[in-house]
Structure formats: structure tokens, C-alpha cells
C-alpha positions as CSV (number, residue, x, y, z in Angstrom):
1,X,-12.5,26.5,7.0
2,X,-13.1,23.1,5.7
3,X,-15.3,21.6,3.2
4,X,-18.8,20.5,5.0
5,X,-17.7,17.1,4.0
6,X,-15.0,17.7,6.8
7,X,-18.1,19.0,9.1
8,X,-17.7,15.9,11.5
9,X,-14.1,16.1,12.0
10,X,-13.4,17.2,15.7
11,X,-9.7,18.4,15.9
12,X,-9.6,20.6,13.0
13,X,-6.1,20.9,13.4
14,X,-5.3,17.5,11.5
15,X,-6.6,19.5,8.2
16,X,-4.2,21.0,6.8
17,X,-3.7,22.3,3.9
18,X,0.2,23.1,3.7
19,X,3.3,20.9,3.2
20,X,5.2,20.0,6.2
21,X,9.5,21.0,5.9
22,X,11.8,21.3,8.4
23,X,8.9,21.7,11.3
24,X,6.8,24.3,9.7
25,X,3.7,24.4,7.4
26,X,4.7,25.9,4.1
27,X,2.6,27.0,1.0
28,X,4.5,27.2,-2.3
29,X,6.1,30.1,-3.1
30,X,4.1,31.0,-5.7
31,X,1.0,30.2,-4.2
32,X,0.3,27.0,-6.5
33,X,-2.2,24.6,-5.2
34,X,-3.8,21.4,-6.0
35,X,-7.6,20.8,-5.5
36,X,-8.9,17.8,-3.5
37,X,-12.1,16.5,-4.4
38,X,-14.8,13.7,-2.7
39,X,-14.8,11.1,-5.3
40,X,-18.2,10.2,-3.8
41,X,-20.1,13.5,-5.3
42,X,-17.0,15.4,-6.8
43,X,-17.1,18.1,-3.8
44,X,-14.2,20.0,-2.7
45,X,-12.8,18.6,0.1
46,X,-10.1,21.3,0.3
47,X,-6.9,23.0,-1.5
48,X,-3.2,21.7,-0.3
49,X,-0.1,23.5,-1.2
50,X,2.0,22.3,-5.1
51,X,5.5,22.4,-4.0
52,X,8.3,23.5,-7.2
53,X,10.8,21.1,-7.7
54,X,13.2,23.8,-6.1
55,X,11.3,23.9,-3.0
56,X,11.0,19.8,-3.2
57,X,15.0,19.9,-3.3
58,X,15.2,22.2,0.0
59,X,13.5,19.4,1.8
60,X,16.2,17.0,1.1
61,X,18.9,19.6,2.2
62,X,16.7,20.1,5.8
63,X,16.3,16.2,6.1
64,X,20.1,16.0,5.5
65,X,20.8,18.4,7.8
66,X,18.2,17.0,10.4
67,X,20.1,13.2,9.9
68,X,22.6,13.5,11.9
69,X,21.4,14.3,15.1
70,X,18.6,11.9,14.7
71,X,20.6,8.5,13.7
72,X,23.1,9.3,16.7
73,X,20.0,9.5,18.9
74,X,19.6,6.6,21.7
75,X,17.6,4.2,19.9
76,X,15.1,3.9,23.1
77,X,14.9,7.8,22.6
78,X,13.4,7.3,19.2
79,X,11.3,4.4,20.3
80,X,9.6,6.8,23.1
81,X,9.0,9.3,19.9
82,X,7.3,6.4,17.7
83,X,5.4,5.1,20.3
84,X,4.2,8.7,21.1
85,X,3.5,8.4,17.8
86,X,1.1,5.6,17.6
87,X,-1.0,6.6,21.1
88,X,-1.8,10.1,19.1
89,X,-2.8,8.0,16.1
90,X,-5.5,5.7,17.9
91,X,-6.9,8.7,20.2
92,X,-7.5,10.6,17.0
93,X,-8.6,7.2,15.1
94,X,-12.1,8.3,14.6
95,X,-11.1,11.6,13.0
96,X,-8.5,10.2,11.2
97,X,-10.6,8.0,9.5
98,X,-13.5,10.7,8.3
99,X,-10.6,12.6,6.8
100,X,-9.8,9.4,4.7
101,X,-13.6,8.8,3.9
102,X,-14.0,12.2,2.5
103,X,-11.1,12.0,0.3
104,X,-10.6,9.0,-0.3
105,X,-14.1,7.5,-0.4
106,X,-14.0,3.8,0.5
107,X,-16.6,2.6,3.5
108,X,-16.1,4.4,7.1
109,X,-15.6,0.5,8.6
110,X,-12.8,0.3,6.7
111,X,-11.2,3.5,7.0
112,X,-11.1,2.4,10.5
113,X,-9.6,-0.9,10.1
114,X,-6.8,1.1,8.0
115,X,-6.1,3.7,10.9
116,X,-5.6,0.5,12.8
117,X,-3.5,-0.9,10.3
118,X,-1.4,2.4,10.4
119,X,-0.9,2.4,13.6
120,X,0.1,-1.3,14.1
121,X,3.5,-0.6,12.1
122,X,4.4,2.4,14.5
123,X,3.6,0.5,17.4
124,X,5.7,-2.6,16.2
125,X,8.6,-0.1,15.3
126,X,9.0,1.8,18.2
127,X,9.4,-1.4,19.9
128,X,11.7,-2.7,16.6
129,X,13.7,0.6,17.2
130,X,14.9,-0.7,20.4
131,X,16.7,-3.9,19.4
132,X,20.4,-4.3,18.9
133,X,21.7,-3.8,16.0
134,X,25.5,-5.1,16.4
135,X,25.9,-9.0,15.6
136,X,29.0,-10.8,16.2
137,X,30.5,-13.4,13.9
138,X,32.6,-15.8,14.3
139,X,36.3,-14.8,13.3
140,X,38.2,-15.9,10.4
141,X,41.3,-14.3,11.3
142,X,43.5,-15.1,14.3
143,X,43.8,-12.2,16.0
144,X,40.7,-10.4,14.5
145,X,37.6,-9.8,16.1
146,X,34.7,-9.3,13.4
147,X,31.6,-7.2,13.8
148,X,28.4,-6.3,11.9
149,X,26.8,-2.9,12.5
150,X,23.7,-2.1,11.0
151,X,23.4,2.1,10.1
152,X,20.9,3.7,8.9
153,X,20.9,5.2,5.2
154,X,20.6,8.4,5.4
155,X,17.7,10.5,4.0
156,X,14.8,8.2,2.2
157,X,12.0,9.1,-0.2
158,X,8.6,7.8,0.5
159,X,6.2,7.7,-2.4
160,X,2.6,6.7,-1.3
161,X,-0.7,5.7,-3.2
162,X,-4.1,7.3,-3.2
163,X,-5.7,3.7,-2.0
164,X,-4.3,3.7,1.5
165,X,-2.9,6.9,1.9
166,X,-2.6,6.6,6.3
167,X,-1.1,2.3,5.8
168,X,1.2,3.0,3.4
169,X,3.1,5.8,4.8
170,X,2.9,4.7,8.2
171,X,4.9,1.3,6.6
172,X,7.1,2.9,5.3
173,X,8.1,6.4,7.4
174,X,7.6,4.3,11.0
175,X,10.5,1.6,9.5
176,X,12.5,4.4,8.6
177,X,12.6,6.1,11.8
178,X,13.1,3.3,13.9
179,X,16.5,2.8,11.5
180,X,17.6,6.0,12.0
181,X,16.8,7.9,9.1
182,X,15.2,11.1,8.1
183,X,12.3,11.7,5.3
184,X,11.1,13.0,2.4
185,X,7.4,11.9,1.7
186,X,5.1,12.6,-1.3
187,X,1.6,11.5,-1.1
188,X,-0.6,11.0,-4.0
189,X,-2.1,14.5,-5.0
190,X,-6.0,12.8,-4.8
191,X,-5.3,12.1,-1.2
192,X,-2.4,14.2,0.3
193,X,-4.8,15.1,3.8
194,X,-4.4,11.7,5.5
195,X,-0.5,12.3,5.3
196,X,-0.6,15.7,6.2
197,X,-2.4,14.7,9.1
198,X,-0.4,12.0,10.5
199,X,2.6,14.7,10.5
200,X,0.6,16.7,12.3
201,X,0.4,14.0,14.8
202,X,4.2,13.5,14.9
203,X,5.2,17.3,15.5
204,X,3.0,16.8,18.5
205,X,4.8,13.0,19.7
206,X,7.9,14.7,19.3
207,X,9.3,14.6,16.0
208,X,12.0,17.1,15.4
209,X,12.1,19.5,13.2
210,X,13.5,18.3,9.0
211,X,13.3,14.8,10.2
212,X,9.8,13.8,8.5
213,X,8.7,15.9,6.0
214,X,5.6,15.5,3.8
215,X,6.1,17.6,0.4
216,X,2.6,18.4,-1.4
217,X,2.5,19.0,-5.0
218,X,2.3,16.7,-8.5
219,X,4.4,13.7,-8.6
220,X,6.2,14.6,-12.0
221,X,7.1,17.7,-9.9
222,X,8.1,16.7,-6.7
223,X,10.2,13.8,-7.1
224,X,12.6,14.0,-9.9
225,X,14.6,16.2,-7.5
226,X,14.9,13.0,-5.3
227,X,15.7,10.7,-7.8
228,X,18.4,12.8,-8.8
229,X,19.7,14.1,-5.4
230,X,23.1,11.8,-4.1
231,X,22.1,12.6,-0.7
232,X,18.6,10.1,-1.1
233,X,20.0,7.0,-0.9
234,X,17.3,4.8,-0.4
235,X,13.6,5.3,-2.1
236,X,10.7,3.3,-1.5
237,X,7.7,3.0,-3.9
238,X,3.9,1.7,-3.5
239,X,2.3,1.7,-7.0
240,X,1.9,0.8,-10.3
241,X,4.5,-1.3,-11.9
242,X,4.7,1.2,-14.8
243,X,5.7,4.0,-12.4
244,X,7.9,1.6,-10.8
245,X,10.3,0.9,-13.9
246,X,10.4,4.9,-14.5
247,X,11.8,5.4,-11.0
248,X,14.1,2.1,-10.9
249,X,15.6,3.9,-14.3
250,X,15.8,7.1,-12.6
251,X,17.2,6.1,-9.8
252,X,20.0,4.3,-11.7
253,X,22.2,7.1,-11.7
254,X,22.6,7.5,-8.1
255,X,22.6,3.8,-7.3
256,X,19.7,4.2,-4.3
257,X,18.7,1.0,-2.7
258,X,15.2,0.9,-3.6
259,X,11.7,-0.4,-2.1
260,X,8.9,-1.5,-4.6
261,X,5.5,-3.1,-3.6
262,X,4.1,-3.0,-7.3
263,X,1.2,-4.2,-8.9
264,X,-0.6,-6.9,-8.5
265,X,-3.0,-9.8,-10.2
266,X,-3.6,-12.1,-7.7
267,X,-5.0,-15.8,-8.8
268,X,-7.7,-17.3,-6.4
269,X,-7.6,-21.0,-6.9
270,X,-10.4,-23.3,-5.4
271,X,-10.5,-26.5,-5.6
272,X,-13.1,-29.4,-4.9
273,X,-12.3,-30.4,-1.7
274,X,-12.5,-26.9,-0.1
275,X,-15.1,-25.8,2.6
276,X,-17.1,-23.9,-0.5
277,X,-18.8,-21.8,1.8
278,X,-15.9,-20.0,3.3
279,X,-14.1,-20.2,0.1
280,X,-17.2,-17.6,-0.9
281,X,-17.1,-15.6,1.6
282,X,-13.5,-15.5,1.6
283,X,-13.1,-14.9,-2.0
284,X,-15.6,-11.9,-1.9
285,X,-13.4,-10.5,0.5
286,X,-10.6,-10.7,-1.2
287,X,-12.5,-9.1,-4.5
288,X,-14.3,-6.5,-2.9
289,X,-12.7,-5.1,-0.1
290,X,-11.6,-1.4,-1.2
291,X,-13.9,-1.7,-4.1
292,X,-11.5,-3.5,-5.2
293,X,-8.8,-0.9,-5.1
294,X,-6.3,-3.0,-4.0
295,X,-3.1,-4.5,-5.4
296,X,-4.1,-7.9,-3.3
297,X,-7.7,-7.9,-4.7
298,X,-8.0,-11.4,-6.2
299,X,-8.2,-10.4,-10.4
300,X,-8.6,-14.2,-11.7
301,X,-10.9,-17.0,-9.4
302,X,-10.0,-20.4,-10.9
303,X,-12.7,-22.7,-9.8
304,X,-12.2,-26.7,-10.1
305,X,-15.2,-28.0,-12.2
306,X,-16.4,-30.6,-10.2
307,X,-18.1,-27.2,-7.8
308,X,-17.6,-24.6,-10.6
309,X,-21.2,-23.9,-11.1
310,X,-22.5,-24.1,-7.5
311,X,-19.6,-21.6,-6.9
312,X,-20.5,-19.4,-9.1
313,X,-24.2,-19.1,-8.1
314,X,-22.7,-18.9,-4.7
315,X,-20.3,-15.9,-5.4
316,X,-22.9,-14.0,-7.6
317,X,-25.8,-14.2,-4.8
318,X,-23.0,-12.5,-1.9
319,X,-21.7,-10.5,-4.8
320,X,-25.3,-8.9,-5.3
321,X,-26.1,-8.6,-1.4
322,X,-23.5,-6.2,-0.9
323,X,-24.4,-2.6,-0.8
324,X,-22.7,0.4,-2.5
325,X,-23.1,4.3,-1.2
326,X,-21.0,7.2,0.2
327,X,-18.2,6.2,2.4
328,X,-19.9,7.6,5.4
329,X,-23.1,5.4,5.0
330,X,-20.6,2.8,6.0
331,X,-21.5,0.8,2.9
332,X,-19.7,-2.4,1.1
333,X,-18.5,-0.8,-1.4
334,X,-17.9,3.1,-2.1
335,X,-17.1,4.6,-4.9
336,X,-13.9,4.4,-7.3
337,X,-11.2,7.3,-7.2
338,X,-11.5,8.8,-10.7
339,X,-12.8,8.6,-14.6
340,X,-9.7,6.1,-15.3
341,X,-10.5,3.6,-12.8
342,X,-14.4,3.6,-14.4
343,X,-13.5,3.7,-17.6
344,X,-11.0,0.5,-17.0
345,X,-13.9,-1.5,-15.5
346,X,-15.9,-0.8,-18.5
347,X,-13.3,-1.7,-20.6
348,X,-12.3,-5.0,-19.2
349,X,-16.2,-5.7,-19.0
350,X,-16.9,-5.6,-22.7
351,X,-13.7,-7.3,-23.6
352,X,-14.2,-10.0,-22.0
353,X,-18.2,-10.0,-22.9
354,X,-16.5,-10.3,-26.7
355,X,-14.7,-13.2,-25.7
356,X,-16.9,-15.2,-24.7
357,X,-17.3,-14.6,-21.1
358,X,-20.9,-14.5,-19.4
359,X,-22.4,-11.6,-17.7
360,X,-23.6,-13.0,-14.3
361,X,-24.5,-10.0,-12.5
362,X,-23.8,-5.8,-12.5
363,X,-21.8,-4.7,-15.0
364,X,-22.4,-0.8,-15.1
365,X,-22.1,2.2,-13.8
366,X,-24.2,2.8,-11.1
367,X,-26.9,5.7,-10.7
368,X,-25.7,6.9,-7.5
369,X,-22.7,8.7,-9.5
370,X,-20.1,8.9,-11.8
371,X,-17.5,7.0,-10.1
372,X,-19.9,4.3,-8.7
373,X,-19.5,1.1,-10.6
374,X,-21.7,-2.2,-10.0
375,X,-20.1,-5.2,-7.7
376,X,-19.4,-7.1,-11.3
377,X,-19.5,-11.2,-11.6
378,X,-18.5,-12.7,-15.4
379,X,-17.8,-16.3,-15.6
380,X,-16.5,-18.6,-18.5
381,X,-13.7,-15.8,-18.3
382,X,-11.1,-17.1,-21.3
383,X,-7.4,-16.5,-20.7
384,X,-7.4,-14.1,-23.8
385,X,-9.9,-11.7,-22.3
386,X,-7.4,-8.4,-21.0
387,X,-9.2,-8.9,-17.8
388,X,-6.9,-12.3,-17.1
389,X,-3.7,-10.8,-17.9
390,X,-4.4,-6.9,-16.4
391,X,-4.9,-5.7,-13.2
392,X,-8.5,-4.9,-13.2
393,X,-8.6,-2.6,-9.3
394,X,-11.8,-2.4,-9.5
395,X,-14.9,-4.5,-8.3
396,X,-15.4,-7.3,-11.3
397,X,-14.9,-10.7,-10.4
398,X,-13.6,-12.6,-13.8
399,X,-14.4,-16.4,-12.6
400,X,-13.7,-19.5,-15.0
401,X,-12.9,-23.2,-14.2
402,X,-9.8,-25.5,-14.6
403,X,-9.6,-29.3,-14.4
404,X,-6.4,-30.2,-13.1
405,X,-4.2,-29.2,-10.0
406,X,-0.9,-28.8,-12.5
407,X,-3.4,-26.6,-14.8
408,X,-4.5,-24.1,-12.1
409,X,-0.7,-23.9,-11.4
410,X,0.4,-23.1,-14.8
411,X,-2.6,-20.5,-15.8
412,X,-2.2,-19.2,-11.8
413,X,1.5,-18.7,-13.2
414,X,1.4,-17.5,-16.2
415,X,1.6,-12.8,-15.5
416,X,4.7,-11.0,-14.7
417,X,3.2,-10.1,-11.7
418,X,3.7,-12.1,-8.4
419,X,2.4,-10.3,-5.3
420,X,-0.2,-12.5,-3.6
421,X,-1.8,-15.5,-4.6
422,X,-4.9,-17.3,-2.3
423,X,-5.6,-21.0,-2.3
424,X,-8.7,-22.9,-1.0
425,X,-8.3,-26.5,-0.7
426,X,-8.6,-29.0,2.8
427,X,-5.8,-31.7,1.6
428,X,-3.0,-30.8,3.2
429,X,-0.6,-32.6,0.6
430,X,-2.0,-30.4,-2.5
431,X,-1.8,-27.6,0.1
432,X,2.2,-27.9,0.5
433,X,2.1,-28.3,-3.3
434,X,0.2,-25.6,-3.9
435,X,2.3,-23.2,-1.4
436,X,5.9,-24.2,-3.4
437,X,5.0,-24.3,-7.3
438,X,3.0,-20.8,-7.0
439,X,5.7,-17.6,-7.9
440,X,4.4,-15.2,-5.5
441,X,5.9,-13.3,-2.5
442,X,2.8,-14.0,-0.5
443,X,0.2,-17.3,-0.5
444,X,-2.9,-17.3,1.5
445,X,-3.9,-20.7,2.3
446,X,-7.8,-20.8,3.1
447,X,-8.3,-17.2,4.1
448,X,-7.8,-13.8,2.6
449,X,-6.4,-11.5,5.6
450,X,-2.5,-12.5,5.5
451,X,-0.9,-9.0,6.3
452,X,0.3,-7.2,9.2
453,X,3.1,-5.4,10.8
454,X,4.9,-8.7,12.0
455,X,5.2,-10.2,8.3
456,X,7.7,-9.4,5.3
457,X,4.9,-8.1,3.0
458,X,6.1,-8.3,-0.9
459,X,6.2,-9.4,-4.6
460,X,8.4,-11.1,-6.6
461,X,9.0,-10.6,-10.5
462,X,7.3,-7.7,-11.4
463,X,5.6,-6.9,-8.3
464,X,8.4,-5.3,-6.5
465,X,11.6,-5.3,-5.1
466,X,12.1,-5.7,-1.2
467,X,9.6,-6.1,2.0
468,X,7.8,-3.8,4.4
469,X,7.1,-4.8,7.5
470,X,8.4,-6.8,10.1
471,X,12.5,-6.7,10.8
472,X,13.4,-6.9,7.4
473,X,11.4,-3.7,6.6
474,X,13.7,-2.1,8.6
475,X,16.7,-3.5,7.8
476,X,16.1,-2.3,4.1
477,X,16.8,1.5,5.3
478,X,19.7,0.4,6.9
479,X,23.7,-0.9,5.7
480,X,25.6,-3.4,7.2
481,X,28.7,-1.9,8.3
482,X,31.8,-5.3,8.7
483,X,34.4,-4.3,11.1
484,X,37.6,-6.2,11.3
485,X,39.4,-4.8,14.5
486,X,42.8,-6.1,15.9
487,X,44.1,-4.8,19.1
488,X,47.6,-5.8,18.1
């Protein structure tokens, strides 16, 4: 029976609180489990299943031994699986989304919006999955005829986050599939029941048995076995960039192509000539949304001086009209997912307090609980304060002004990270400008909404390696096979 937090959930059979190998639901043999808790009021949502590294390792050997019947599969055959796939997603949408609220936490709005988001990259997959893979080129050779086949990998690890635990795996498994490949999945132990869940869903479209498998348990547990296991040959990674350089060095011994969408510190440059009340409302968007759980949250707003201070009494008014509460009020912000997230706000707060910056609104905890922290506004941020040169995830807005368009460029610059950065501006000259000189994967030019299934979503530098979405998020679990053939 599930926690009362679950009460409003209708199909009870998308809790569940076992991994998922080779078709069936399996506890750990030794009957370890991890607890799952509301990070809204510290409730027990439920207890899943801590897989050993042994029984981690058995679900390569199953999703080996699944590969080759599914690669060798018509590719329309898979597509009918994937889009089977997505229909169950949106007819259990509303259900999918309580289970994210309750463990997760963030605002039932926008759980929804993420179920949507899930299901947008099975949906663009199963139709993906359908599309030829064989390109002829031009020969070289007289009597030659030259062909490139794309194959799929073979068995890929998934590693998933706690912020959007439905999105991310749907990104990632749904592009696998479509190439051909089989899975091993580990969600984050805070939030392992949206995963489990969506497997659910694909035992019922169709999936066979050791093709996608979602393996429970503590990351330092469960995937060592994959980094070290020949037979994973490709890995793909949402996360911090300090987990990510652990796993690019552990995955050096078995040369796996990998996937990285790391972290982030996105600049928000506005400049002068901007429409300054959408450049608000955008900006608050891209601070707030998640409670600022996100690697695209913007983490420095540069602010041209001519409008700097009628932005920032702009920003701070929206920034205080926004409401926090339990997901389930359907709030604008919920609550953070644990102690270290708090204690980072906090600690990027007062540094930046004892360099100088200016307290413009929030900056505390908030009564409601633990993990609820204050929509935060400082301005007159310096470039010292750790706040300009960490990734804050979390809802404080560090806001601070710059003269020049070649300055905003530099200091935008100037982080190892290179995700996402957002511009507002109306002259389409310094918006060109703007788009070549920044080093990021991604620039969103006058609004903050810039991903989808369609697009090649990724960093550059230390942000990542790779893109999800769109062809080239498939084409990352597949190799290009170059056949030379002469018929004599």
C-alpha cells in the first residue's frame, strides 16, 4: 500500500517498488532497500529495491542477450512499440505527474508540462525509428560501390537526475530504442518511482523482455559494474560535471562512446534596447522554474546600466509575487530536494552579502519547512562572489550591471561551463553578434523556452559531450558501418 501522499494516484500499478530486469520486478536478493521521502514534509513516499553490484551486472548479461533480436527487428516494428509507448504515457499523464510531485516536489503545473515533455521525445522517436538508415556516397573507386550503415551500439547505460526524473530518461531510453539498442537504466535514488513507472508503461506497449531495464539501488553501487562491463558500449550521463569526469575516467578503460549533458551556469545578458518587460518576465522564468533546479536556470543576469536599476526593481517585485508551497498546491515554487541544495543557497547568499552584493529581497529559509528556501534577488553581485562562478540550482537571482556589449561578452565567457546562455536585446546586428562570440551549445535570443524533442540539446566545454534530442540524439547510439563492395 502506498504512502497517503500517493492517495490520489488512480492506477496503483505505476507504483512500484521493485527494479525492473529482463521483464520481471525483482527485489534484491538480500532484501536491501532504499527509502523515498517527500522533500515537501519529509514523508515516506515509499521503499524501492537496492540492487548489488552482482545483480546490477546480470542486467547487462539479460540486455545483451535481449540485443539481438531487438536491433534485427523491422524498424517500423519498433516504431509501433515506441509509439505505444507514448499513447500510454499521455493517458496516464495525470498520474504520472502526482507520482513526480510526491517525490520529487516541484509545482503539479509543471510536473505536467514534464510528462509532456517526456512523452514528446517518444513520440518524435518512434516516428525517427522509421527512417533509413543506409546513405549512399559517391564512389571513389572505379568499380566500387560505397555505402554507410548506421547500427546500433549495442547495450547502453542511462544515468538519470533527481530534477527531471520522467524527461530525462524518456531522452535518452526513447533515442536508444529507436537505434536499436537495449538498456540499462539507473535513476537517482531520491526519485527512482517516475522511472519505475514509465517501465511499467513499456511492459504494457510492448516492450520485450531484458530490452529496457531500470536497476534500483545507490549509484556508487549500481554502476561501476557498467563502466567496467565491455559489453556497455555507449553510456549517457545527465548531471553534475564532477560526476561526469569520474565516469569519463571510468569509462576510459573500455573506450564507451559517451553522452554528457553536465552542468550548467547560464549568463542572462540584457541590454538597453530590449523590450524590459518581457526581458522580466522572461528572466524569472528562466530563474525560477524548478525552483531553480535546473542546469538551464540562468545563475548570472548581466543588466546594461542605462535600465539596470528599473530592472532590478522590476525583477524583485515579480520575484516576490511568486508563491511557494507543496507541489500539489500547484504553487511557483516548491520546495528544494535535500539539506545540500539549502545549505548551498545559504552559502552562496552570505558570500556574496560579504562581497559587497545587496540583499534585495528573500534570502532564507522559509517557515513552511526545511527544504523551502525564499525566491532570493541580490544585486551589485561582484564577479568574486562564488555565486558568479558556481552553479547556484537553487532560486537566488545574483543580478549586476555591465557597460559595454564586448564586456557582457567577456564576463558572460569567462566559466568552464557552456550549456545555455539567454540574450535580450531588439538590434538585430548586436543580436547576430551576440549569438557567435557567446561559447555555449545553446543561445536563447529573447525568450527562455528553447528545448524540445526536434533540437540537438547540449554544452560545450565543461558542460558535456554530445546532444539528445533530435536525429543526432539518435545517431549517438548508433556506428557508422563504410562498405566498399565490388561485384567483380
Amino acid at each position: 500500500m502506498p504512502d497517503s501522499s500517493l492517495r490520489l494516484i488512480e492506477d496503483l500499478r505505476l507504483v512500484r517498488n521493485f527494479s525492473y530486469v529482463g521483464g520481471k520486478w525483482v527485489a534484491a536478493a538480500d532484501g536491501s532497500t532504499l527509502t523515498v521521502t517527500d522533500p515537501a514534509d519529509g514523508a515516506v513516499v515509499g521503499e524501492v529495491a537496492s540492487l548489488s553490484a552482482e545483480e546490477s551486472a546480470e542486467a547487462v548479461t539479460v540486455a545483451q542477450e535481449a540485443f539481438p533480436k531487438w536491433s534485427s527487428m523491422l524498424p517500423q516494428d519498433r516504431s509501433a512499440i515506441l509509439r505505444r509507448w507514448f499513447d500510454l504515457i499521455i493517458e496516464n499523464r495525470e498520474d504520472l505527474a502526482k507520482l513526480m510531485v510526491a517525490e520529487q516536489g516541484k509545482p503539479l503545473s509543471e510536473a505536467r508540462g514534464e510528462i509532456d515533455y517526456a512523452a514528446s521525445f517518444v513520440e518524435f522517436y518512434a516516428e525517427e525509428a522509421k527512417r533509413p538508415n543506409i546513405e549512399g556516397v559517391t564512389s571513389h573507386l572505379n568499380t566500387a560501390e560505397v555505402e554507410l550503415w548506421l547500427e546500433p551500439v549495442g547495450v547502453v547505460a542511462l544515468i538519470t537526475p533527481w530534477n527531471f526524473p520522467s524527461a530525462m530518461l524518456t531522452r535518452k531510453a526513447a533515442a536508444a530504442l529507436a537505434a536499436g539498442c537495449t538498456i540499462v537504466a539507473h535513476p537517482s535514488h531520491e526519485t527512482p518511482f517516475s522511472a519505475l513507472a514509465l517501465a511499467e508503461l513499456a511492459e504494457r506497449a510492448g516492450v520485450e523482455p531484458g530490452v529496457f531495464n531500470v536497476v534500483t539501488g545507490r549509484a556508487s553501487t549500481v554502476v561501476p559494474p557498467w563502466t567496467d562491463d565491455s559489453r556497455v558500449r555507449a553510456l549517457s550521463f545527465t548531471g553534475s560535471t564532477e560526476v561526469g569526469r569520474l565516469l569519463y575516467r571510468a569509462s576510459a578503460e573500455t573506450v564507451k562512446k559517451l553522452v554528457m549533458e553536465l552542468g550548467g551556469h547560464a549568463p542572462v545578458i540584457v541590454f538597453d534596447d530590449c523590450d524590459l518587460d518581457h526581458a522580466v518576465a522572461e528572466t524569472i522564468k528562466a530563474k525560477f522554474a524548478t525552483s531553480g533546479q535546473d542546469c538551464l536556470g540562468a545563475n548570472r543576469i548581466y543588466v546594461q546600466r542605462g535600465i539596470y536599476d528599473e530592472f532590478c526593481t522590476r525583477f524583485t517585485n515579480a520575484t516576490k509575487a511568486l508563491t511557494i508551497g507543496v507541489g500539489m498546491d500547484d504553487c511557483d515554487l516548491g520546495p528544494l530536494m535535500n539539506e545540500g541544495a539549502v545549505a548551498k543557497q545559504e552559502a552562496h547568499v552570505a558570500d556574496a552579502l560579504e562581497k559587497g552584493a545587496k540583499l534585495a529581497c528573500g534570502g532564507k529559509r522559509n517557515p513552511l519547512g526545511r527544504l523551502f528556501y525564499d525566491a532570493t534577488v541580490l544585486t551589485d553581485v561582484p564577479d568574486e562572489a562564488e555565486i558568479m562562478r558556481e552553479e547556484t540550482f537553487g532560486p537566488v537571482a545574483p543580478i549586476t550591471p555591465f557597460e559595454t556589449e564586448e564586456e557582457a561578452i567577456r564576463r558572460a565567457n569567462d566559466t568552464e561551463y557552456g550549456l545555455v546562455a539567454y540574450v535580450h536585446a531588439h538590434d538585430p546586428r548586436r543580436i547576430y553578434r551576440l549569438s557567435r562570440a557567446l561559447q555555449f551549445g545553446m543561445v536563447a535570443v529573447n525568450r527562455t523556452k528553447v528545448t524540445g524533442a526536434p533540437i540537438p540539446f547540449g554544452g560545450v566545454k565543461q558542460s558535456g559531450l554530445g546532444r539528445e534530442g533530435a536525429r543526432r540524439g539518435m545517431e549517438e547510439f548508433m556506428e557508422i558501418k563504410y562498405v566498399c563492395r565490388d561485384w567483380g
